[in-house]
N, CA, C and O atoms as a GROMACS GRO file, in nm:
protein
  580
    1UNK      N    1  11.889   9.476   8.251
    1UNK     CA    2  11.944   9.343   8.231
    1UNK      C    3  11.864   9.240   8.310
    1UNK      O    4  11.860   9.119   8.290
    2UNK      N    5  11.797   9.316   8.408
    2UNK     CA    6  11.733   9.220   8.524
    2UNK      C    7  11.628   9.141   8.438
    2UNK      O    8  11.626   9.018   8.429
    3UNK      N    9  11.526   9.240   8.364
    3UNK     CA   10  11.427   9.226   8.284
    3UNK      C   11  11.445   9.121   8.179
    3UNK      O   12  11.371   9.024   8.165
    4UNK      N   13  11.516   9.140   8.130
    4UNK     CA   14  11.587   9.067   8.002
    4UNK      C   15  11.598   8.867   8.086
    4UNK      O   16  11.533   8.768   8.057
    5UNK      N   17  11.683   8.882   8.166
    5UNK     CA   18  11.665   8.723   8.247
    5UNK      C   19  11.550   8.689   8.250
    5UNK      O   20  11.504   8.592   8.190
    6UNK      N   21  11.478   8.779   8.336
    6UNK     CA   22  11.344   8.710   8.398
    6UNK      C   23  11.231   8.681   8.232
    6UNK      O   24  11.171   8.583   8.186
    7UNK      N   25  11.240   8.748   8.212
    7UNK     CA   26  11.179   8.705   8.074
    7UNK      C   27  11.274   8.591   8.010
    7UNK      O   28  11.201   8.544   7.922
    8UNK      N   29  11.352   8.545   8.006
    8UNK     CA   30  11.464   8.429   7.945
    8UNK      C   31  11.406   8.329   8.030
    8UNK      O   32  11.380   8.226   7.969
    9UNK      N   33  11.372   8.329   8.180
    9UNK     CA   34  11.292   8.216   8.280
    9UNK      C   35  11.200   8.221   8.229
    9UNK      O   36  11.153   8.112   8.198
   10UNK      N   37  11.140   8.314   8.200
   10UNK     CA   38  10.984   8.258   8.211
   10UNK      C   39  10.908   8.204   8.058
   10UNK      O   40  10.809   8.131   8.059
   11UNK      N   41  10.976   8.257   7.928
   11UNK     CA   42  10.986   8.188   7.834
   11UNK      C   43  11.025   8.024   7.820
   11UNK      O   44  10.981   7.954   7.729
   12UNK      N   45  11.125   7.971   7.938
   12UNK     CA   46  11.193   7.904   7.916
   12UNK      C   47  11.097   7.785   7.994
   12UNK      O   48  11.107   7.663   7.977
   13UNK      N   49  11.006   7.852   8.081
   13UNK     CA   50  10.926   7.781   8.164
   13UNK      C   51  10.791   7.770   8.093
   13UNK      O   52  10.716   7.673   8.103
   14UNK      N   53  10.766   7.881   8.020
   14UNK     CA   54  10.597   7.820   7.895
   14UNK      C   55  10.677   7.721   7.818
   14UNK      O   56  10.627   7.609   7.818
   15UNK      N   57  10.810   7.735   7.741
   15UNK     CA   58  10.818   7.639   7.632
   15UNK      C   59  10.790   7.496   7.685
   15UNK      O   60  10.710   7.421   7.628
   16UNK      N   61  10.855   7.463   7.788
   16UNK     CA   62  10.855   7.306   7.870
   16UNK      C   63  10.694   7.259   7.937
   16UNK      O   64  10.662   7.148   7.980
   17UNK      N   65  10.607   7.384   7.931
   17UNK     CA   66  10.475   7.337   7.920
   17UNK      C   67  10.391   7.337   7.795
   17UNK      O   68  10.276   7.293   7.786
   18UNK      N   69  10.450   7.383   7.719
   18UNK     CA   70  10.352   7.381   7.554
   18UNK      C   71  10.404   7.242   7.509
   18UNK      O   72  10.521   7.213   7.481
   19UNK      N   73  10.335   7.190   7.509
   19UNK     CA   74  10.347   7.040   7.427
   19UNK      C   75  10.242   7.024   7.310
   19UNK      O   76  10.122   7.010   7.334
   20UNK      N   77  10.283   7.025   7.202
   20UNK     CA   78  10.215   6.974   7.102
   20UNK      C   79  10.186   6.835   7.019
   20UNK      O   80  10.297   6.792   6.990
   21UNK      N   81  10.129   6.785   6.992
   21UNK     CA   82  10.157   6.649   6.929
   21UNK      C   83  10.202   6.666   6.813
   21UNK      O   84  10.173   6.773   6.759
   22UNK      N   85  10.276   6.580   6.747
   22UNK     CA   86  10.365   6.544   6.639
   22UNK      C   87  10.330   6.449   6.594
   22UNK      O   88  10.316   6.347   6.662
   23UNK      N   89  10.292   6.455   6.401
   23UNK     CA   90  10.223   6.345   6.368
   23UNK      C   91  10.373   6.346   6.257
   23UNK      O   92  10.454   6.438   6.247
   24UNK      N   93  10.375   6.223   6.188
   24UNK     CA   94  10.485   6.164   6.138
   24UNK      C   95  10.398   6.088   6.004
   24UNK      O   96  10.337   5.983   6.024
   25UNK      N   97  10.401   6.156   5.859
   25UNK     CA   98  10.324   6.060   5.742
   25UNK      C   99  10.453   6.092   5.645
   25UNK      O  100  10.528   6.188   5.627
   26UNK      N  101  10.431   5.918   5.576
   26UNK     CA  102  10.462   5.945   5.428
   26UNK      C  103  10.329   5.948   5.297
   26UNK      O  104  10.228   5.877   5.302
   27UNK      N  105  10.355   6.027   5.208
   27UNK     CA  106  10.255   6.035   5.094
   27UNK      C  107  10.316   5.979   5.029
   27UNK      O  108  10.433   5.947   5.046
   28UNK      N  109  10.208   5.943   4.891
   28UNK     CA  110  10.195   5.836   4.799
   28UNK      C  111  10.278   5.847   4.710
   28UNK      O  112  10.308   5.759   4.630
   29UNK      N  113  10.335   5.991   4.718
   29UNK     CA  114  10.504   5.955   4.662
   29UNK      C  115  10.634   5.954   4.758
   29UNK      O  116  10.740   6.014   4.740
   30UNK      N  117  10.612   5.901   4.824
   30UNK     CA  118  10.731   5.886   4.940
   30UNK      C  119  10.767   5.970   4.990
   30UNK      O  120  10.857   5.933   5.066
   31UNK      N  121  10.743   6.119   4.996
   31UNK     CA  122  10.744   6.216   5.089
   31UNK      C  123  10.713   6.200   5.220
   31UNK      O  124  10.598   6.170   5.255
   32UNK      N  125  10.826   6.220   5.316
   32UNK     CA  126  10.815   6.244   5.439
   32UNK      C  127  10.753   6.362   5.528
   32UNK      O  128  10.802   6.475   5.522
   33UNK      N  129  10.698   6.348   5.570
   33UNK     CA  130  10.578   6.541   5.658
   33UNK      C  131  10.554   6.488   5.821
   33UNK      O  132  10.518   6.383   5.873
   34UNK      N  133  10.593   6.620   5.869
   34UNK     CA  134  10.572   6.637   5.983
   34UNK      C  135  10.475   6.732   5.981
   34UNK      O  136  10.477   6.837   5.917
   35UNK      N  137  10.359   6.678   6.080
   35UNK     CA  138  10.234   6.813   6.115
   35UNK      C  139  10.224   6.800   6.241
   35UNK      O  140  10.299   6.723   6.301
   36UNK      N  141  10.111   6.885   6.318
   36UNK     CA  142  10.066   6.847   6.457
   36UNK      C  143   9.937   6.825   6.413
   36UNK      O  144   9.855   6.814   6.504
   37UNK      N  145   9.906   6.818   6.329
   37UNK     CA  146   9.776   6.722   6.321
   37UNK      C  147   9.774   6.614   6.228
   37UNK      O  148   9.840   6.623   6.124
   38UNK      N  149   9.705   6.516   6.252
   38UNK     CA  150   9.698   6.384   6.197
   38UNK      C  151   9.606   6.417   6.068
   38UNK      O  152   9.484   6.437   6.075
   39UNK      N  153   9.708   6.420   5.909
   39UNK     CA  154   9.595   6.420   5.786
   39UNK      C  155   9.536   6.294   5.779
   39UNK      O  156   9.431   6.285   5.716
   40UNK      N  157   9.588   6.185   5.837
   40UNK     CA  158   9.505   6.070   5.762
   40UNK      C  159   9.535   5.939   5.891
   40UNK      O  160   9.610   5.950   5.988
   41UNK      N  161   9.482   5.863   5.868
   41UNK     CA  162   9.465   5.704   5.959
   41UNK      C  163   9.597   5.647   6.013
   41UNK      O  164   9.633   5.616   6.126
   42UNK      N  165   9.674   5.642   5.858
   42UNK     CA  166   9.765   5.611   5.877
   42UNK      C  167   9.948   5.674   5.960
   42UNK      O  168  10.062   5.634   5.982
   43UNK      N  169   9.840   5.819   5.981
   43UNK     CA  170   9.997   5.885   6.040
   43UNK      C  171  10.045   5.838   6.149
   43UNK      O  172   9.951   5.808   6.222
   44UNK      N  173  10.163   5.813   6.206
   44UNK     CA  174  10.231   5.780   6.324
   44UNK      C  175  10.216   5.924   6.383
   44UNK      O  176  10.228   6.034   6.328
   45UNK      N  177  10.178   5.880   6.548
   45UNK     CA  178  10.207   5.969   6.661
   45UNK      C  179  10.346   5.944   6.718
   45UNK      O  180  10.380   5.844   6.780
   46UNK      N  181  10.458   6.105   6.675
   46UNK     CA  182  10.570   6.049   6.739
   46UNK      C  183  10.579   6.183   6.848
   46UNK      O  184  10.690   6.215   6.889
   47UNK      N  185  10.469   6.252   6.890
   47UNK     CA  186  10.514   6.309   7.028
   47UNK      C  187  10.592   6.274   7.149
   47UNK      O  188  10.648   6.353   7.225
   48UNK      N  189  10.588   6.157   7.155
   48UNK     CA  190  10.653   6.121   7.288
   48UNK      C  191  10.788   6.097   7.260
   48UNK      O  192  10.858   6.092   7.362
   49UNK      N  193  10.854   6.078   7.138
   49UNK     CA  194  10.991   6.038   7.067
   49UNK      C  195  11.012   6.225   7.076
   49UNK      O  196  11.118   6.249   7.134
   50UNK      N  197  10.974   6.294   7.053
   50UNK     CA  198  10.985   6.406   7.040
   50UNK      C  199  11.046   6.522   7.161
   50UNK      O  200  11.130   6.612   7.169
   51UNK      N  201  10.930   6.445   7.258
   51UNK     CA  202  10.894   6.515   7.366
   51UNK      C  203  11.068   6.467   7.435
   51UNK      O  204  11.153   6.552   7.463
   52UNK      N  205  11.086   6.342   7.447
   52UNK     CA  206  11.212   6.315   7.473
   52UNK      C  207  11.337   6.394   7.446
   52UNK      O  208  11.418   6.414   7.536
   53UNK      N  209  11.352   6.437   7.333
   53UNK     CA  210  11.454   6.458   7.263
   53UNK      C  211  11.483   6.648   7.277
   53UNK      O  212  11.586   6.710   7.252
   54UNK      N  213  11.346   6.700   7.328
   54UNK     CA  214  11.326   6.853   7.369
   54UNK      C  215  11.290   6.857   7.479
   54UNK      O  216  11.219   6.958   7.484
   55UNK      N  217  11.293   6.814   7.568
   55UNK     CA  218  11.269   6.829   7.696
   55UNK      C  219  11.381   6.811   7.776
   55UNK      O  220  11.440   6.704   7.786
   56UNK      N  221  11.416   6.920   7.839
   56UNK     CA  222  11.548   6.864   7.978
   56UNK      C  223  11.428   6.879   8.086
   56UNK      O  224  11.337   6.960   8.102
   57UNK      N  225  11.463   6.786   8.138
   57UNK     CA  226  11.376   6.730   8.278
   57UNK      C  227  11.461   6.738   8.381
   57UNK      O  228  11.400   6.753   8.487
   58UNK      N  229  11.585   6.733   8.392
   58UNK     CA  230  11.626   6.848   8.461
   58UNK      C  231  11.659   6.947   8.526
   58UNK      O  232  11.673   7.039   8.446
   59UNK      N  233  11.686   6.991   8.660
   59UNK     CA  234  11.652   7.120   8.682
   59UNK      C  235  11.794   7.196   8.641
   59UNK      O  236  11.786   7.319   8.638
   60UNK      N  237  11.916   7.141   8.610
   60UNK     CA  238  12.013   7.178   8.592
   60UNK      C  239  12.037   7.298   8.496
   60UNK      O  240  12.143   7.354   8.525
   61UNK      N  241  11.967   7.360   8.382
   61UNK     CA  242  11.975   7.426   8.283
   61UNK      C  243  11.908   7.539   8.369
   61UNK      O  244  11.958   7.651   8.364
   62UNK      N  245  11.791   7.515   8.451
   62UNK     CA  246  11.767   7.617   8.518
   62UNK      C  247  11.824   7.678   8.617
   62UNK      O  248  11.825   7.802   8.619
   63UNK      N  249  11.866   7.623   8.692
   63UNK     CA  250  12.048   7.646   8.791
   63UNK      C  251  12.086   7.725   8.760
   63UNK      O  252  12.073   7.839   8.805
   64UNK      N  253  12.187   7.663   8.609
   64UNK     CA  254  12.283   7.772   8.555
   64UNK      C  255  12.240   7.905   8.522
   64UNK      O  256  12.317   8.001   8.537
   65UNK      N  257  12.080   7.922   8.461
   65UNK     CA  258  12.046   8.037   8.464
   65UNK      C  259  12.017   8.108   8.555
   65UNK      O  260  12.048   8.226   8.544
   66UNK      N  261  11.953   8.064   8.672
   66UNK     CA  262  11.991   8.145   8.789
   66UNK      C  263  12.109   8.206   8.886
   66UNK      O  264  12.102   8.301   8.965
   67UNK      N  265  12.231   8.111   8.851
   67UNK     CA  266  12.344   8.146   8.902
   67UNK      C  267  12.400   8.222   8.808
   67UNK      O  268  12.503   8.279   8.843
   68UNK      N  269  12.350   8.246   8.667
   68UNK     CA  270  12.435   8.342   8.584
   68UNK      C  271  12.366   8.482   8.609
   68UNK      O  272  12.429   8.586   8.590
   69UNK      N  273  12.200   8.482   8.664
   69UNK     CA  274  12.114   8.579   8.659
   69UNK      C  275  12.212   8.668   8.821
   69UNK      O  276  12.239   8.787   8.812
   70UNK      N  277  12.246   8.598   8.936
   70UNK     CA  278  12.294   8.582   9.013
   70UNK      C  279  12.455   8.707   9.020
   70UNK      O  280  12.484   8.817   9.066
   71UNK      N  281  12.506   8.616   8.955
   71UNK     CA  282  12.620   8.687   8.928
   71UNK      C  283  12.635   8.797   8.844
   71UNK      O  284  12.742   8.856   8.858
   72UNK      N  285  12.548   8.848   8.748
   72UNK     CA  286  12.522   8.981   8.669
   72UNK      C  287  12.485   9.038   8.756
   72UNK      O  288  12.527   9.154   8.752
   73UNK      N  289  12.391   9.007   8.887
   73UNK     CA  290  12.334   9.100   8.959
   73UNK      C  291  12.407   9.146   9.050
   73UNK      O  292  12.367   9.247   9.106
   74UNK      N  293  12.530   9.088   9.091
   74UNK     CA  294  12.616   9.090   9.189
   74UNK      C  295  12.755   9.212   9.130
   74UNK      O  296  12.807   9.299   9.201
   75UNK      N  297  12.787   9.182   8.988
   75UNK     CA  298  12.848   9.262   8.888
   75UNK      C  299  12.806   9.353   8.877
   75UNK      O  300  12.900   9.432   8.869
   76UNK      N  301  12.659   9.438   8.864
   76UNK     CA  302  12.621   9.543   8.833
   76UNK      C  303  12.590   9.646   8.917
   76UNK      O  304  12.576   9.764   8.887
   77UNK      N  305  12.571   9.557   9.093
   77UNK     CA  306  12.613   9.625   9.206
   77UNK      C  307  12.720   9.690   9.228
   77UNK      O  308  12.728   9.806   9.267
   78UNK      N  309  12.843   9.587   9.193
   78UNK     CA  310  12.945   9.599   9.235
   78UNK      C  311  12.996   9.768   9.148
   78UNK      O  312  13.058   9.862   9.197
   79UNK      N  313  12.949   9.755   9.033
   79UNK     CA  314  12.928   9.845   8.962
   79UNK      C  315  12.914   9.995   8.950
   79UNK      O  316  12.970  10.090   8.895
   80UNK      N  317  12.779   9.963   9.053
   80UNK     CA  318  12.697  10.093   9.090
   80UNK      C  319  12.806  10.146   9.196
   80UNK      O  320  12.875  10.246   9.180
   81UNK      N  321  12.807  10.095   9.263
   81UNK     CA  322  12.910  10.139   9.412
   81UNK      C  323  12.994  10.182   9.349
   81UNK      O  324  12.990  10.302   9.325
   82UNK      N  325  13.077  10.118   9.308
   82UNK     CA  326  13.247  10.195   9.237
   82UNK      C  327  13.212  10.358   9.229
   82UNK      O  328  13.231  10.454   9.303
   83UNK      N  329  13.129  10.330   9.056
   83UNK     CA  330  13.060  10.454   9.021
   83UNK      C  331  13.022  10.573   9.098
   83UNK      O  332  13.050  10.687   9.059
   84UNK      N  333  12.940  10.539   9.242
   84UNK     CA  334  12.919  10.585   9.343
   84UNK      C  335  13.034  10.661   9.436
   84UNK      O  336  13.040  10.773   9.486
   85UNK      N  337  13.107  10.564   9.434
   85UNK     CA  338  13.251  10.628   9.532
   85UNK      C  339  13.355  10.744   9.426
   85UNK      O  340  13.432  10.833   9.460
   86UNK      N  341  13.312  10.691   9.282
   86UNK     CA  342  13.429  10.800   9.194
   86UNK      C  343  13.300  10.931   9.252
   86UNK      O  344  13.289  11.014   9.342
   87UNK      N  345  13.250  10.899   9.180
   87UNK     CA  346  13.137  11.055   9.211
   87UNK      C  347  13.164  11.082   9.331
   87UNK      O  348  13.223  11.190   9.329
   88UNK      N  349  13.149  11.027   9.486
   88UNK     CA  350  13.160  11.102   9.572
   88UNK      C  351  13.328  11.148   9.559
   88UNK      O  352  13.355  11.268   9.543
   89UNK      N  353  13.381  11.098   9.563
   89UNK     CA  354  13.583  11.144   9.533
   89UNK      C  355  13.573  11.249   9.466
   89UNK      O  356  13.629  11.349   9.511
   90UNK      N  357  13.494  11.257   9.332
   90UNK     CA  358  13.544  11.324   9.221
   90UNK      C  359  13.501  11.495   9.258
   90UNK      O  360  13.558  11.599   9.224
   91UNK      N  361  13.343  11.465   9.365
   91UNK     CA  362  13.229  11.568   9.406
   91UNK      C  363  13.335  11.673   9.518
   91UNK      O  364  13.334  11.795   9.532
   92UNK      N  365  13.417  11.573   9.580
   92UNK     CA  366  13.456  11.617   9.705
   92UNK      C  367  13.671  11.703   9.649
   92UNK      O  368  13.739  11.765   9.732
   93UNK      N  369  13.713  11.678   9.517
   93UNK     CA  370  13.811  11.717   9.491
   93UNK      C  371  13.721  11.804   9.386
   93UNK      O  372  13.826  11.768   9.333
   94UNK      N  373  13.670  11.850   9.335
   94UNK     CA  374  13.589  11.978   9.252
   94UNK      C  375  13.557  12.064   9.368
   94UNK      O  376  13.605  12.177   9.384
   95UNK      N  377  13.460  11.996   9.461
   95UNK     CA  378  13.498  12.107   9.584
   95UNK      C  379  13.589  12.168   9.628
   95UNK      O  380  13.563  12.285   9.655
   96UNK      N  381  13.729  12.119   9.654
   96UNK     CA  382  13.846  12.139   9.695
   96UNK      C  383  13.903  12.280   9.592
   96UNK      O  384  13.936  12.399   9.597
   97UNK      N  385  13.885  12.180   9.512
   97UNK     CA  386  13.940  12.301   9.382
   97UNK      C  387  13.901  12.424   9.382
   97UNK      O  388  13.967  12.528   9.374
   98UNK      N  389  13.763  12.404   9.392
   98UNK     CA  390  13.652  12.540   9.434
   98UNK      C  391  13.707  12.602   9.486
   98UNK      O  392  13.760  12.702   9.437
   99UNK      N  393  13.716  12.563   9.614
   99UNK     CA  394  13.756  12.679   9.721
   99UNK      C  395  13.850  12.722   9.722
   99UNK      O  396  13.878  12.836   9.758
  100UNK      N  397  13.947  12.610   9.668
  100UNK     CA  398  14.064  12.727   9.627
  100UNK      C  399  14.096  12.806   9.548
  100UNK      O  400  14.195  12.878   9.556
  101UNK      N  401  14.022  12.805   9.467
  101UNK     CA  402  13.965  12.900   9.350
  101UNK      C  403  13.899  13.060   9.396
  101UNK      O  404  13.917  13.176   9.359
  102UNK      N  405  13.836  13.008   9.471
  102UNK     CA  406  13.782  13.132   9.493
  102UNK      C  407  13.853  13.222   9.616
  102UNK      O  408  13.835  13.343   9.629
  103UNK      N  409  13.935  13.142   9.700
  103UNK     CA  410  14.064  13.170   9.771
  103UNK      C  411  14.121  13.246   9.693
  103UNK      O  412  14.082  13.363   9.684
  104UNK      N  413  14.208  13.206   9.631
  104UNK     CA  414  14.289  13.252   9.533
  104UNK      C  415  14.227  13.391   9.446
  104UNK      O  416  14.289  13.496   9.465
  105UNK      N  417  14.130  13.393   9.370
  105UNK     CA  418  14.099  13.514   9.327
  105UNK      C  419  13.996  13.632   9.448
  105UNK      O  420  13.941  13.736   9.413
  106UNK      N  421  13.997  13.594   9.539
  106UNK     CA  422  13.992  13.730   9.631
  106UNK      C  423  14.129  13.758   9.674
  106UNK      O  424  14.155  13.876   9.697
  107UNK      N  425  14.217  13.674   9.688
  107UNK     CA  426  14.351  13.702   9.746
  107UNK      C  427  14.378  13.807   9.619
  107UNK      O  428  14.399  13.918   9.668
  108UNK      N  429  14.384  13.810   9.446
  108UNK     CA  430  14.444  13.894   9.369
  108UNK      C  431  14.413  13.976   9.335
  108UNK      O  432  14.476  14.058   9.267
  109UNK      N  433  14.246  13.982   9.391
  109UNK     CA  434  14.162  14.099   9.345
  109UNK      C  435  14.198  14.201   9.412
  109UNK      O  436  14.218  14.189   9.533
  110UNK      N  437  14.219  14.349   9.333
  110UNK     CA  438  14.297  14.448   9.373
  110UNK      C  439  14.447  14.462   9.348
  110UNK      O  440  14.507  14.412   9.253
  111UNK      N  441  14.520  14.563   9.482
  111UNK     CA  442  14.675  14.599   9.500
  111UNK      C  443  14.687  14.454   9.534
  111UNK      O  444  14.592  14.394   9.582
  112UNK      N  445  14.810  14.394   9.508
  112UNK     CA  446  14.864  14.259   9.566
  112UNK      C  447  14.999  14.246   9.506
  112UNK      O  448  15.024  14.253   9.386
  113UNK      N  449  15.085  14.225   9.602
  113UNK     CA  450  15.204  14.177   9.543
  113UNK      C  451  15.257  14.003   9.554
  113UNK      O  452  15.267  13.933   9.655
  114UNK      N  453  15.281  13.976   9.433
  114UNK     CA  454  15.315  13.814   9.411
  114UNK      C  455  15.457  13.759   9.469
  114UNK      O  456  15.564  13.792   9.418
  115UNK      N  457  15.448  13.672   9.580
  115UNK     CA  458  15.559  13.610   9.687
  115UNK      C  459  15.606  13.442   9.627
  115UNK      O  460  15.544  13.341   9.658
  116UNK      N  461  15.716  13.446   9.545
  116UNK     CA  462  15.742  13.303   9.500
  116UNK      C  463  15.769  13.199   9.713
  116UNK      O  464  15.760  13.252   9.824
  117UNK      N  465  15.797  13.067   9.682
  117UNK     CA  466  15.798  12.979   9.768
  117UNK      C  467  15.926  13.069   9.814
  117UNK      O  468  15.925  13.035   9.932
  118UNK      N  469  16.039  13.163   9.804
  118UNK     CA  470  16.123  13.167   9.905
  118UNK      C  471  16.092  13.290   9.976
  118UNK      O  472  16.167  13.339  10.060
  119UNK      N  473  15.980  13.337   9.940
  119UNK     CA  474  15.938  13.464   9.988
  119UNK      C  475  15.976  13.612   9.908
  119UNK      O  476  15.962  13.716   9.973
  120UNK      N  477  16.016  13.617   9.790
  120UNK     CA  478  16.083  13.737   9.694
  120UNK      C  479  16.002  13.729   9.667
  120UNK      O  480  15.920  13.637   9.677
  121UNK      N  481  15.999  13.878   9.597
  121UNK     CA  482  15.868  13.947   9.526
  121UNK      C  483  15.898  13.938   9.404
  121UNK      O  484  16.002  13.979   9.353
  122UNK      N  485  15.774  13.863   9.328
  122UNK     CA  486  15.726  13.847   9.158
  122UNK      C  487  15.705  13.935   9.094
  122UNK      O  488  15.629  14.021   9.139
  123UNK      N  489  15.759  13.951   8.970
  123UNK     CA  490  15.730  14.124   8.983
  123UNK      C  491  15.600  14.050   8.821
  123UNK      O  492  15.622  13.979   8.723
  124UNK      N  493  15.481  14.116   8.875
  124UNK     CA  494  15.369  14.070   8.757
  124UNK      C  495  15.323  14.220   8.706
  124UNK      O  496  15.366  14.318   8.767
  125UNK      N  497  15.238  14.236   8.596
  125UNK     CA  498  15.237  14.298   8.536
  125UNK      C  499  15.084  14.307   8.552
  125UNK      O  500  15.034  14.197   8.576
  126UNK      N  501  14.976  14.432   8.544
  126UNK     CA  502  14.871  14.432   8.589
  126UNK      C  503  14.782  14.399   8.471
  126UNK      O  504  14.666  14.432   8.497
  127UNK      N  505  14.796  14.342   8.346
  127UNK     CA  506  14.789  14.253   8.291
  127UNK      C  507  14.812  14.119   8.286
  127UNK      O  508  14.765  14.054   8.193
  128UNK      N  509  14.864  14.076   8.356
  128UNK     CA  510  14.900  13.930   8.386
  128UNK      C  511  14.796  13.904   8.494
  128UNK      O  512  14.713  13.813   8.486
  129UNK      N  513  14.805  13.991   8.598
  129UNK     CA  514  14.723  13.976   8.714
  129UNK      C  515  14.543  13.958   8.635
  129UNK      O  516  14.477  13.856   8.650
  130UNK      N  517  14.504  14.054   8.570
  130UNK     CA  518  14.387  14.075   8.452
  130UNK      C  519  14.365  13.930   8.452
  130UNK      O  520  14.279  13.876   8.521
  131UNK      N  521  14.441  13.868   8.377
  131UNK     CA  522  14.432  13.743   8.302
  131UNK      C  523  14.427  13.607   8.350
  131UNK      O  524  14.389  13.506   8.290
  132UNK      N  525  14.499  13.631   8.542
  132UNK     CA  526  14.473  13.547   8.622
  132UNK      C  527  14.341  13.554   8.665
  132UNK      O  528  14.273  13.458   8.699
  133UNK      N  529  14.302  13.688   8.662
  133UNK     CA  530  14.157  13.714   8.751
  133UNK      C  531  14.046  13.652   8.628
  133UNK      O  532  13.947  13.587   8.663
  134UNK      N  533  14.069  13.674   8.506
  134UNK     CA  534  13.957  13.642   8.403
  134UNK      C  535  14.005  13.455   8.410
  134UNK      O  536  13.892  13.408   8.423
  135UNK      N  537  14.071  13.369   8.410
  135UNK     CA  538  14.077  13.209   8.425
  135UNK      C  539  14.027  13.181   8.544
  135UNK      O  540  13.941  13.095   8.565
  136UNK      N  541  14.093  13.275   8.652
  136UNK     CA  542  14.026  13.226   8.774
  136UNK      C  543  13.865  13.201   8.778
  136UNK      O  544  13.801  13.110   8.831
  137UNK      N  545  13.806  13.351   8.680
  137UNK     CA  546  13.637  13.347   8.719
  137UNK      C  547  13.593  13.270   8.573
  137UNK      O  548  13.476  13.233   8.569
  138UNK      N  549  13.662  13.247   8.474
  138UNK     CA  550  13.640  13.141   8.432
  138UNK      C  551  13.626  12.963   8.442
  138UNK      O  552  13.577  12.891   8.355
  139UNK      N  553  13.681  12.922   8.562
  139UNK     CA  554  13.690  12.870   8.574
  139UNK      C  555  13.584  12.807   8.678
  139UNK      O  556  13.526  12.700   8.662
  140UNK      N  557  13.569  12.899   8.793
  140UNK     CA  558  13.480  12.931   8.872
  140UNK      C  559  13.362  12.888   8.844
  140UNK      O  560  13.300  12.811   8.918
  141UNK      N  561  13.302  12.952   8.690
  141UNK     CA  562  13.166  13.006   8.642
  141UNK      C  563  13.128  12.829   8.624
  141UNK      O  564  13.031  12.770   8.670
  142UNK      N  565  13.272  12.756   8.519
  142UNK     CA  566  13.244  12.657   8.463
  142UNK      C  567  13.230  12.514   8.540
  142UNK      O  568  13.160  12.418   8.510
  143UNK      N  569  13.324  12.531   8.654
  143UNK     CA  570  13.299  12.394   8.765
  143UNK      C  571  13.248  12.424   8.894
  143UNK      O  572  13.206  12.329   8.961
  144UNK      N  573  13.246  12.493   8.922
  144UNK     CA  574  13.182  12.538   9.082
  144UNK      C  575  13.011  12.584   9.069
  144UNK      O  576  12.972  12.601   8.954
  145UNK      N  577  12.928  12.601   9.160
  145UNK     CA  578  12.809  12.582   9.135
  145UNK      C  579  12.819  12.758   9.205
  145UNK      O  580  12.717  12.826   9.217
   0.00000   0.00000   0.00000
């Protein structure tokens, strides 16, 4: 986006130095023509009527483009950082998960008996246990490094 401005300045800064002259004829059937070169004696030079009317002299148009160049740049920071902080958050709870992941399936690997929150025994089935151990290392394989 940076690129994109600075090229919008600096276009904007050849056009206000390319000046061309502007010749102004009517032909012999009353046709009106604009050229930058003079076909004949009689053409009017209206560059300077011209030059008026396309020219901001000015620095104000250039302002605004710098304070808009300004504030995109300030937006796309602001941007990056956010972005930056989800990734580190996001880096640091995938970790978390990890480890408890892999907590968790050495704790079931093998004899183990399952203790709900009041402390009674779960009664699981060594198929069930199977099926915890195959999500667990599925899971493992797919987010943990």
């Amino acid at each position: 986006m940076q690129g994109r401005t600075l090229v919008f300045i600096l276009l904007l800064g050849f056009s206000i130095n390319c000046i061309a002259e502007v010749y102004r004829w009517v032909d012999k059937d009353g046709k009106v023509h604009f050229t930058d070169k003079p076909p004949a004696a009689d053409a009017e030079n209206i560059t300077k009527q011209v030059n008026k009317q396309n020219l901001d002299t000015s620095r104000e148009e250039l302002n605004k483009v710098q304070q808009l160049h300004l504030q995109e740049a300030q937006a796309q920071r602001q941007q990056r950082q956010h972005a930056q902080e989800i990734s580190a958050s996001e880096a640091y709870a995938r970790g978390a998960n990890c480890t408890a992941a892999k907590n968790r399936l050495r704790r079931i690997s093998g004899n183990v008996i399952f203790l709900d929150d009041q402390g009674k025994v779960v009664k699981t089935t060594e198929q069930e246990r199977q099926a915890m151990l195959a999500e667990l290392t599925t899971y493992i394989d797919n987010n943990c490094n």
